[in-house]
N, C-alpha and C positions, 0 to 999 in steps of 0.2 A: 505516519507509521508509528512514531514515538507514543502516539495518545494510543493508536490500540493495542498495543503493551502496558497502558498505565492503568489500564482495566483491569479489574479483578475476576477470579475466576470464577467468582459467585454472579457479576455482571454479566459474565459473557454467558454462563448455562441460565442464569432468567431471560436475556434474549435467544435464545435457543429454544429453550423453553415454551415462549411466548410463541415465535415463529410456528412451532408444532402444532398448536392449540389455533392458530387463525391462519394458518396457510388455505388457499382454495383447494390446492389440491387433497388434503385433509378435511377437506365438509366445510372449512371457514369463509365468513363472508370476503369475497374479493376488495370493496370496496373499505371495511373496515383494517383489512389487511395492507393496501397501498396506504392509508390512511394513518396507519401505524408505523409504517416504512419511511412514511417521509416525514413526518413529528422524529424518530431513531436518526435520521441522515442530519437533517437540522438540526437534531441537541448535539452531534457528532461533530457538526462543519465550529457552531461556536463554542463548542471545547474545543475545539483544534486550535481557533484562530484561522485567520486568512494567511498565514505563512505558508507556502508552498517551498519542499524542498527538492530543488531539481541534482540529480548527479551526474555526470555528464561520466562516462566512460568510454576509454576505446573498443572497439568491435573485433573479433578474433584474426579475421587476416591483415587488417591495417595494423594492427600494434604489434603485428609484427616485423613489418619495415618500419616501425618508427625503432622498436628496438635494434633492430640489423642496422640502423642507418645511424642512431645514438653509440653503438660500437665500433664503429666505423669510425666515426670521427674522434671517440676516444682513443683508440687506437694511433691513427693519425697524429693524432697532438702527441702522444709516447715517444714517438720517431725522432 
């Protein structure tokens, strides 16, 4: 996520760009298109690096007994 924010905005309308000019759906060759897609993902993976960042979050109804349940026993302790 951090790398395609450190892209600029001249980067991102050349791949835009490009994409326009070699889509099939636009008259371009299919082959030279997937061809060009995966040369972009490859120069993309090693700028990234093989770091993967995972965020782990809670989900809407469980955080909300963990919070009811973290008040709880605040509470508790108060007494």
């Amino acid at each position: 996520m951090a790398e395609a924010r450190s892209r600029t905005a001249a980067q991102r309308a050349e791949f835009r760009a490009w994409v326009r000019r070699h889509h099939p759906d636009a008259g371009g060759d299919p082959d030279e298109f997937a061809a060009g897609l995966r040369r972009y993902r490859a120069a993309r993976r090693r700028r990234a690096g093989s770091a993967v960042v995972v965020v782990k979050r809670r989900r809407w109804p469980i955080s909300l007994l963990y919070r009811w349940r973290e008040r709880r026993l605040r509470a508790r302790d108060l007494r």
